[in-house]
C-alpha positions as CSV (number, residue, x, y, z in Angstrom):
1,X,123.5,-40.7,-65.9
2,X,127.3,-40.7,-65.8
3,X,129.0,-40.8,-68.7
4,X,130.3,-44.6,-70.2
5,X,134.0,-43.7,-70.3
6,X,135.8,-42.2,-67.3
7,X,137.6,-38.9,-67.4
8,X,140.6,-40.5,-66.2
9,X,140.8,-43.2,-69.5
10,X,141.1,-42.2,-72.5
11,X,138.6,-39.7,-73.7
12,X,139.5,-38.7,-77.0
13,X,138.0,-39.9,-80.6
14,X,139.6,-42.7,-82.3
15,X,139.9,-40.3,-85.8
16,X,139.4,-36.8,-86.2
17,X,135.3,-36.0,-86.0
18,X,135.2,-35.1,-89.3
19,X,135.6,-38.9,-90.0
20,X,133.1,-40.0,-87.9
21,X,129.4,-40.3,-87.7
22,X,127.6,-38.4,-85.2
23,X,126.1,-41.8,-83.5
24,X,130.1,-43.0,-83.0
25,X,131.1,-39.6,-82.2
26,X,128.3,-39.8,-79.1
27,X,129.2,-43.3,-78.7
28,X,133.6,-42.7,-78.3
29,X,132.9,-39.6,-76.0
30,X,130.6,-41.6,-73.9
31,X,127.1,-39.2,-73.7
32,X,123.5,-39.4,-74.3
33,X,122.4,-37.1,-76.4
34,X,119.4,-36.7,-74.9
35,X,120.9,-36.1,-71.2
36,X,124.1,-34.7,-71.5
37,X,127.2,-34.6,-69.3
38,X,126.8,-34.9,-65.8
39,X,127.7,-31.8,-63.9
40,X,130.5,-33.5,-62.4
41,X,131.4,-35.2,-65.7
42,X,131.6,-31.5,-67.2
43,X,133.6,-30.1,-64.2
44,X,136.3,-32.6,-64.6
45,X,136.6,-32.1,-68.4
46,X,136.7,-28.4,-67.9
47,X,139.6,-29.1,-65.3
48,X,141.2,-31.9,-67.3
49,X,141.1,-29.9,-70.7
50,X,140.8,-26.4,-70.0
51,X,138.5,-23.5,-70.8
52,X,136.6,-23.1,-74.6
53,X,138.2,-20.0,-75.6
54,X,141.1,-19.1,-77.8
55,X,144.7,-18.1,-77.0
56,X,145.1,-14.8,-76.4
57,X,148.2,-14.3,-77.5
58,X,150.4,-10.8,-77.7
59,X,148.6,-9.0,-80.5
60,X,149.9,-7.1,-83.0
61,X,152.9,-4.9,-82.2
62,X,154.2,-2.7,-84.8
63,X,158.3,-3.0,-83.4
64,X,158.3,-6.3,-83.4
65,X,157.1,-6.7,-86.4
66,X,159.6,-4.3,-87.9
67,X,161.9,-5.6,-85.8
68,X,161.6,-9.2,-87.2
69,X,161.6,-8.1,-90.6
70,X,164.9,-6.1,-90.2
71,X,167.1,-8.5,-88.4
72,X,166.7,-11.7,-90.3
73,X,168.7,-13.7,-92.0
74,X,167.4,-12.3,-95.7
75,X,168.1,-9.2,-94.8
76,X,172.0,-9.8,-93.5
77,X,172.1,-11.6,-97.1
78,X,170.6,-8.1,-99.1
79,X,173.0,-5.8,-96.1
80,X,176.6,-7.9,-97.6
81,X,175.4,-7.8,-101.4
82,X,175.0,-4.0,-100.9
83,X,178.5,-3.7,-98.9
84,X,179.9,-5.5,-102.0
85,X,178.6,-3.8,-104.4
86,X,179.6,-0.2,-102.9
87,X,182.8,-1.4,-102.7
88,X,184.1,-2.3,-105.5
89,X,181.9,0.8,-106.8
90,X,178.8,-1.3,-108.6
91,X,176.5,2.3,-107.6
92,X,173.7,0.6,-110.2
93,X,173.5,-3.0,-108.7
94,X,173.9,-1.4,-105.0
95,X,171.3,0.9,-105.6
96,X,169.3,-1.6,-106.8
97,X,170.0,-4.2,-104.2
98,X,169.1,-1.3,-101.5
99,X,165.8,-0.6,-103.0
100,X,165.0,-4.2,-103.1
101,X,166.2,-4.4,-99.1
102,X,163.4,-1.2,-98.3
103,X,160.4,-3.2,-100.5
104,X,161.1,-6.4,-98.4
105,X,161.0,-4.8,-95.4
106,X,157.5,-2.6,-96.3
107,X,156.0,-5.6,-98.1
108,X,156.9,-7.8,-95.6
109,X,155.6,-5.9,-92.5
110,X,152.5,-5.2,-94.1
111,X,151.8,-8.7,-95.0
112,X,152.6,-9.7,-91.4
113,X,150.4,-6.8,-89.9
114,X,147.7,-7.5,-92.2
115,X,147.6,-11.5,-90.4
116,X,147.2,-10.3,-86.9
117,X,144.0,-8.7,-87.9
118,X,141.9,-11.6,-88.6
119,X,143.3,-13.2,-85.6
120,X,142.0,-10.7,-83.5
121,X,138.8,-10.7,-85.4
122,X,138.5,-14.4,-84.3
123,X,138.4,-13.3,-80.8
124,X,135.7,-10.6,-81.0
125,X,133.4,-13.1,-83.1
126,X,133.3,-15.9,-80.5
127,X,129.7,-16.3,-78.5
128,X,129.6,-15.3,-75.3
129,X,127.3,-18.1,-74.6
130,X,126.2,-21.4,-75.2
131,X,123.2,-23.3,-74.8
132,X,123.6,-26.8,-73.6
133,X,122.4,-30.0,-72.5
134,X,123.5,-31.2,-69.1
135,X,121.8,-33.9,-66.8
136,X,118.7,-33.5,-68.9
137,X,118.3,-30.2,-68.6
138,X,118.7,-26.9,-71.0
139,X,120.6,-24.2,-69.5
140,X,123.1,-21.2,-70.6
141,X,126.5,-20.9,-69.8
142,X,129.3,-19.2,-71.0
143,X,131.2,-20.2,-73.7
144,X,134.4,-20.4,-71.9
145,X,132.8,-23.6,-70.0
146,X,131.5,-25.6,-72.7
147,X,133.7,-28.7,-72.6
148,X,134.6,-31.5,-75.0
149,X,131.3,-33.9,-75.1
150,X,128.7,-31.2,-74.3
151,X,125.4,-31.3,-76.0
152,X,124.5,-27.8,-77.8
153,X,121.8,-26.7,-79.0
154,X,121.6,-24.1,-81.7
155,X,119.1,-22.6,-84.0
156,X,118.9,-19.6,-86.9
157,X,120.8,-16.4,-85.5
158,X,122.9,-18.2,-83.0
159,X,126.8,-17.6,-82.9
160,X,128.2,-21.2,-82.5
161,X,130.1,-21.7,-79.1
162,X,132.2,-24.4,-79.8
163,X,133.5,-26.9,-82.8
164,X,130.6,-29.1,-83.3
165,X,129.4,-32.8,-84.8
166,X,125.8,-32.9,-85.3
167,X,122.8,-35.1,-86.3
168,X,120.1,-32.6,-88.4
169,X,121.3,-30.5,-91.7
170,X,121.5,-26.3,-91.3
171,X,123.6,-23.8,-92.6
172,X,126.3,-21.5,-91.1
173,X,128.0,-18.9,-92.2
174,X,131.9,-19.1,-92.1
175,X,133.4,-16.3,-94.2
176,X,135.6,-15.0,-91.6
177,X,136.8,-18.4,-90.8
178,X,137.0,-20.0,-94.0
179,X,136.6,-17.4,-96.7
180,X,133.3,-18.7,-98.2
181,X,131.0,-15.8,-99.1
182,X,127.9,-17.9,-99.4
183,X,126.1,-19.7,-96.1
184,X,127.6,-23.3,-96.3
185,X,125.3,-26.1,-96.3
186,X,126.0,-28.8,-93.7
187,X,125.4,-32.4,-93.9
188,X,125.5,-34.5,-91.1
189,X,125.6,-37.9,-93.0
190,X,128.6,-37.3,-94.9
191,X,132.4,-38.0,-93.6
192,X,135.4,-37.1,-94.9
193,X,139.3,-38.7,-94.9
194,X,141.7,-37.4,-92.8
195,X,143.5,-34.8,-94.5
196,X,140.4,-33.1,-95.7
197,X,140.8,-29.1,-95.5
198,X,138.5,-27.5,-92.7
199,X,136.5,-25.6,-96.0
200,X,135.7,-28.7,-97.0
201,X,134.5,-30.4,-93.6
202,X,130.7,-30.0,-94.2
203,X,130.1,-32.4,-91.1
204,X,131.5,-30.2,-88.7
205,X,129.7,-26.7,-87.6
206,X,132.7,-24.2,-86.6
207,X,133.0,-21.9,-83.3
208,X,132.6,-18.7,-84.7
209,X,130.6,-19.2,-87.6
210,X,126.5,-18.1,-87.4
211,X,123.3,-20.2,-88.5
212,X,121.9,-18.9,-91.2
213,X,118.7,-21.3,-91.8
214,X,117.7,-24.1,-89.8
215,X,117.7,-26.0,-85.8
216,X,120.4,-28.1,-84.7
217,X,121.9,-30.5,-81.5
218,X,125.6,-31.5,-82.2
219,X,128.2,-32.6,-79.4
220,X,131.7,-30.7,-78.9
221,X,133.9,-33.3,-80.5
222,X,137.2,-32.4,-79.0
223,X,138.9,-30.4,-76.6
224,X,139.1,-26.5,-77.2
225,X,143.0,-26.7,-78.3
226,X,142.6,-29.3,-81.3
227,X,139.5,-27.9,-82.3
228,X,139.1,-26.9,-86.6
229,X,138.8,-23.0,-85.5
230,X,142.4,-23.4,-83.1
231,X,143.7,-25.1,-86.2
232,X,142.5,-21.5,-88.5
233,X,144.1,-19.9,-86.2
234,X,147.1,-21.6,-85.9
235,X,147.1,-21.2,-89.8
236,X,146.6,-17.3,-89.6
237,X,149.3,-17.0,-87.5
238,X,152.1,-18.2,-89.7
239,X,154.5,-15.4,-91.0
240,X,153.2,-15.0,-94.4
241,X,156.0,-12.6,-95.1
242,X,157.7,-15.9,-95.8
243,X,156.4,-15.8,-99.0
244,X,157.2,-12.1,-100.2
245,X,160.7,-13.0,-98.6
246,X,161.2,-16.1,-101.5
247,X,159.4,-13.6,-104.1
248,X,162.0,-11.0,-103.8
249,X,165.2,-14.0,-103.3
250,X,163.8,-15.3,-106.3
251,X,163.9,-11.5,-108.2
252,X,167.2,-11.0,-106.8
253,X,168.8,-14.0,-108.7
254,X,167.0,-13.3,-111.8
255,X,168.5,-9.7,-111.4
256,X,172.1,-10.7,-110.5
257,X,172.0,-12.6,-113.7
258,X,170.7,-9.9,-115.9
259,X,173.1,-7.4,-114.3
């Protein structure tokens, strides 16, 4: 049976998953859940949308990292104040202003090192495999395959494959994605508004996580690069030395006044 909407229209949900029932979610991607894409169906998606697998980016690279914390705007700011301040002989507030130009730096790379790691984590945790529902018929494939409308089936142990909508109750586990130490219940009759966190999306399974306790069939929702796990990602890519960076301007200020 081949899918109800074409590849070529529009193929994407009319809200995020997370705010739609499974049935609607089925219904807007155009699949039976008991059949599945079509092969063709699935080879066009994967064509149209690309592979199921995250960005592999650079990875972590110690001189760039330094190198970014060095030559930044901050630190041209913390390099004049100290010129200044040795110049007109201020030893004390140049001293100070050094030292507080070296703990930037350190607590800054750190902090930025220390976020590559669970980025790479996210790409040694994702399943090899998935098994699927296409033509109706249960097969494996790899991971890197699965494609936005794809019906997959899990159960207790499994890695899941891909960002998923689903129609029976389990529970995953998501530490490494979310931080949630306990297995998180899901609950396929609830939705959620738009802006809801992706903790706090108990409708949705994420790629990554494991099944703790329980069966499930849930459809890949949306294509690999708006997924909830590209968003974590995304989110665990951001320079958090950022914050250290306002800390310390913060400290400085409070110190300038002091001294």
């Amino acid at each position: 049976m081949t899918s109800k909407h074409k590849i070529a229209g529009q193929a994407f949900l009319s809200q995020p998953a997370h705010c739609l029932r499974y049935e609607m979610v089925l219904n807007q991607l155009g699949v039976e859940v008991d059949e599945g894409l079509t092969q063709e169906d699935a080879a066009q998606r994967l064509q149209l949308y690309g592979p199921n697998k995250l960005d592999e980016g650079e990875g972590a690279s110690i001189i760039k990292i330094l190198v970014r914390q060095v030559a930044n705007a901050m630190m041209l700011v913390l390099i004049l104040a100290m010129a200044v301040s040795f110049g007109i002989q201020s030893w004390i507030e140049g001293g100070v202003i050094a030292a507080v130009k070296v703990l930037n730096i350190v607590v800054g790379f750190f902090q930025e090192y220390a976020a590559e790691k669970p980025m790479e984590s996210l790409h040694s945790l994702s399943s090899p495999t998935g098994t699927i529902t296409r033509g109706d018929v249960t097969l494996s494939v790899p991971s890197s395959n699965i494609v936005m409308g794809d019906i997959v089936e899990l159960k207790t142990g499994d890695t899941i494959s891909a960002d998923l909508t689903f129609a029976i109750n389990f529970e995953t586990d998501e530490a490494l994605l979310t931080g949630e130490s306990l297995p998180v219940q899901k609950d396929c009759d609830l939705i959620f508004s738009e802006n809801t966190g992706p903790g706090d999306r108990l409708n949705i399974a994420y790629s990554s996580s494991t099944v703790t306790r329980g069966r499930a069939r849930g459809v890949v929702p949306r294509a690999w690069s708006l997924t909830g796990t590209d968003a974590i990602d995304r989110f665990l890519g951001v320079n958090l030395s950022k914050l250290a960076i306002l800390l310390l301007l913060k400290g400085i200020i409070c110190l300038g006044f002091q001294l």
